[in-house]
N, C-alpha and C positions, 0 to 999 in steps of 0.2 A: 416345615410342618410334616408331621409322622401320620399317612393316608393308611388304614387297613388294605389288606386286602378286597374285604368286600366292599370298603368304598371307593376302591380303585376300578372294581368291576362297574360300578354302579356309574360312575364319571367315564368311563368305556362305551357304556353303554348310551349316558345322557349326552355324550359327543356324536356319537353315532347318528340318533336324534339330529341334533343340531346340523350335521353334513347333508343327513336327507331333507332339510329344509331348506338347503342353499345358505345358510347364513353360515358370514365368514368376515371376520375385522374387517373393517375398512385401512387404506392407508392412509395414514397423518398426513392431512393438504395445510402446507404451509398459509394458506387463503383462506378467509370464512367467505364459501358462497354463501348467496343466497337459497334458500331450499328448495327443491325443485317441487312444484303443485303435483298435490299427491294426484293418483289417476284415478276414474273413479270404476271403482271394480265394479256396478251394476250393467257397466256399459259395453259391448262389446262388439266393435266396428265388424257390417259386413251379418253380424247375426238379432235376432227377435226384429224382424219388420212383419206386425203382425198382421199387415195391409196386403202381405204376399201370397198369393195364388200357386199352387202348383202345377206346373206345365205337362202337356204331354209326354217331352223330353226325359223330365226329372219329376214325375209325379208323387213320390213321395217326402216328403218334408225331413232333416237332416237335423238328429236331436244331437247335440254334443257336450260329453259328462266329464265334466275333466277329475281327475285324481285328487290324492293328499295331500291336503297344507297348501291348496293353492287354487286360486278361481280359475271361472271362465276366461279372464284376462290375458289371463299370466299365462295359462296353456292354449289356448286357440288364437290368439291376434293375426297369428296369418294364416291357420287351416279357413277358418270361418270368411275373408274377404275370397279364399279360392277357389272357396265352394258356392257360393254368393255369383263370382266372375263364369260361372259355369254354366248360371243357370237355377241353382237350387235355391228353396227355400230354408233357410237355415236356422237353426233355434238352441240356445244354451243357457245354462242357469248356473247358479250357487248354491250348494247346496253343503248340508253338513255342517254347519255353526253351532252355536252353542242356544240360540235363540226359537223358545219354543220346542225347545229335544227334552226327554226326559235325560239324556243321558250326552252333554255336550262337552266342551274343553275348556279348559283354564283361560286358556291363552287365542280362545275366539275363533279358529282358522278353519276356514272349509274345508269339508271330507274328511271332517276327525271323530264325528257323532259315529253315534254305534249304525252299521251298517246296512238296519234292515228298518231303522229311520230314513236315512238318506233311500233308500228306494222307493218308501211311502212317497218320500217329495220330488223323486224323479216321475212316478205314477202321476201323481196329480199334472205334473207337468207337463206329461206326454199326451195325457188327457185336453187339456188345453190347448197345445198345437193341435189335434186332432179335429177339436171342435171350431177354431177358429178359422183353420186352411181348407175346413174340409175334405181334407185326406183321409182316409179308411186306413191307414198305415205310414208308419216310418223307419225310416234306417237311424239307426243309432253309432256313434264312433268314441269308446269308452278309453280312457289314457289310464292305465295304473290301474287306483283302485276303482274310476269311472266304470273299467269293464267288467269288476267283480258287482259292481253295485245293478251296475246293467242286466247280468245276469240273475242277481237276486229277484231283481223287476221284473223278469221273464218269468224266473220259477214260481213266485209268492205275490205277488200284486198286480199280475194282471197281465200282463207286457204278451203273454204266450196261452193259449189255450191247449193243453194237452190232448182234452178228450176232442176239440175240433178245432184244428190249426187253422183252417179256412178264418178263423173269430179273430186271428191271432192281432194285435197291435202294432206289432213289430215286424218289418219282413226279411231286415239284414242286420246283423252284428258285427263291426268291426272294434277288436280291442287290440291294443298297440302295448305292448308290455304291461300288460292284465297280470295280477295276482289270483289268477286262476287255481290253483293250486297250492298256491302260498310262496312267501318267499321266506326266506334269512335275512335279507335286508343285509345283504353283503356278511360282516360277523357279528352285527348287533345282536342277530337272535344268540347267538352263542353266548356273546359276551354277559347281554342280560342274565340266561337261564345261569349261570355263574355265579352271579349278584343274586338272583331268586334263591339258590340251594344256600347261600351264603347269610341269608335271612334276611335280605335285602329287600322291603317289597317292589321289584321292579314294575312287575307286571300294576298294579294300581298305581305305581307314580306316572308311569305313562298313560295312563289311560285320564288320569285325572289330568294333566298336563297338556296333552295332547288328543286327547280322546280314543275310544275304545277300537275305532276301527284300524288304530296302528297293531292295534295284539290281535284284532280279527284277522288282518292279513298272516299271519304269519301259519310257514309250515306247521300242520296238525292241531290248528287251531278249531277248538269247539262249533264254528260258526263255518269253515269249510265244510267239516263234514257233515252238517246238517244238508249246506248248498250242495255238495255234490255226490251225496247218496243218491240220490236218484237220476247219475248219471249226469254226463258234462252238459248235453244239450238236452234241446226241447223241439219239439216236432214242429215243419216248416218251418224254419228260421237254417238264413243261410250265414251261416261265420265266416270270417277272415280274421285270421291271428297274427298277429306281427311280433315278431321276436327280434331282439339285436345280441349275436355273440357278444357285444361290448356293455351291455348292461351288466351295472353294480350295485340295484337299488333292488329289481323284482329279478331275485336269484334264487337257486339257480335259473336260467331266465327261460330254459326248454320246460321250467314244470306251466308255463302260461299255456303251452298247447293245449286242445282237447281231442275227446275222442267223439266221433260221431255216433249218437243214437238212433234210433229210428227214426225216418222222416227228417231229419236232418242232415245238413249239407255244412265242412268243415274244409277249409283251406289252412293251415297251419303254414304261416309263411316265414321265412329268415328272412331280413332285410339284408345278410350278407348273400341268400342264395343270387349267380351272377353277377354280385359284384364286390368281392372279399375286401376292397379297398375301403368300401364305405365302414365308417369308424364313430356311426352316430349311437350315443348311449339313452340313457333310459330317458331324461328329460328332452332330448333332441326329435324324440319318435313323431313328437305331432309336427316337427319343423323339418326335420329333413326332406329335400327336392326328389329321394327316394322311398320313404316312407308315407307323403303324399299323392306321389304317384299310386303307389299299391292301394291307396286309400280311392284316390280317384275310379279306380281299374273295378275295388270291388265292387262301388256304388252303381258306376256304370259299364259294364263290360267291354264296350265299343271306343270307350274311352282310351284303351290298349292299343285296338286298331288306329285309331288316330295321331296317336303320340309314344314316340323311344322309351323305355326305360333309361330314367338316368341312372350316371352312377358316379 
């Protein structure tokens, strides 16, 4: 069968797709198992016990936003029990479906709606821990686009009070390979914009397929530069950034760093700084036993003093 050109680009591009979603043939099992009981994504061991008090210790309550095309499940199943073992109150949601957005995806998956949806519904949800723990504040730890959506919630829905940071809702940001800045998505954005000049419509097949926050992320996209025209942070909120050299999904993966503004405190961290061996990539960020660690360290400082860095 005789493909164009442009529809060469365009199956370039919709594989690209397909690899950032994990999906990959299975291998032919000579054997019909039985099917394995699906898991139920609303559930997420270790986090929402909303019976949970915050301690002296760990006083603020622990919101956790995971990324693209994939729940609370599937990216926290072991952040959320270690933060839980620690001491904290912990709290995550799903967010980004198709149900009830103006603007959802085809094909149902969370953190695909347009992304200034998904922070309306992280707001209401921050709101909620807040009113039920009785905390005045929380830390937040964003995976992917968890941390761009996080920071929308900062700038536009409440998360951050500019004119008086004392108000603010939020008192720590960690984001762990955040599309802060956009990424390429390895050379899908290339490939697409290829397929787009080629009269392709890439940019609406994915957005309707996947939903719009796959083209919000990207280098120079309309919806960055709304978020960070006014600058990367927002007054009293303290970041930690986490970067891994070996990332191939939010590339280049140095544009996630920010710059501090006023009143604002930034840690821009490599997960190779001290230990170049470490080879964890962009979906490993919330499971690696060193990118937990930094995660631990940000939330509570003295956590450092207690325990090695692995590596």
């Amino acid at each position: 069968m005789r493909i164009s050109s442009a529809g060469r680009a365009l199956l370039f591009a919709l594989a690209g797709i397909v690899m950032l979603c994990g999906v990959a043939p299975a291998a032919a099992d000579p054997v019909e198992a039985e099917p394995a009981p699906a898991a139920d994504l609303s559930v997420l061991p270790g986090a929402n016990d909303w019976s949970c008090k915050p301690s002296a210790a760990h006083p603020r309550p622990v919101v956790l936003v995971h990324g693209t095309w994939t729940g609370m499940l599937g990216t926290w199943k072991d952040l959320a029990p270690a933060l839980t073992e620690e001491g904290y109150c912990v709290f995550a949601l799903n967010y980004g479906q198709a149900a009830g957005l103006t603007e959802g995806n085809l094909m149902r998956m969370f953190g695909g709606a347009d992304i200034a949806e998904s922070a309306q519904q992280l707001a209401g949800f921050v709101d909620q821990v807040r009113t039920t723990t009785g905390a005045s504040q929380v830390d937040m730890i964003g995976h992917s686009l968890g941390g761009t959506v996080s920071r929308q919630y900062l700038r536009f829905d409440g998360g951050a009070d500019r004119t008086n940071p004392a108000l603010n809702k939020v008192h720590s940001l960690v984001t762990l390979g955040a599309t802060n800045h956009g990424t390429s998505f390895g050379d899908v954005q290339a490939l697409g914009a290829i397929a787009q000049a080629l009269g392709v419509p890439v940019t609406t097949l994915a957005g309707v397929a996947v939903g719009p926050s796959y083209i919000q992320q990207m280098v120079g996209s309309p919806f960055l530069q709304v978020l960070n025209a006014g600058g990367d942070t927002d007054p009293g909120i303290e970041y930690t950034v986490v970067a891994s050299r070996r990332d191939t999904v939010s590339t280049p993966p140095e544009n996630t760093f920010l710059t501090a503004g006023p009143g604002a405190t930034v840690h821009n961290v490599w997960l190779q700084d001290g230990c170049e061996a470490n080879t964890a990539e962009h979906n490993q960020l919330t499971t690696d036993r060193r990118a937990v660690y930094i995660i631990q360290r940000a939330l509570d400082p003295t956590y450092g003093e207690r325990n090695p860095a692995p590596c």
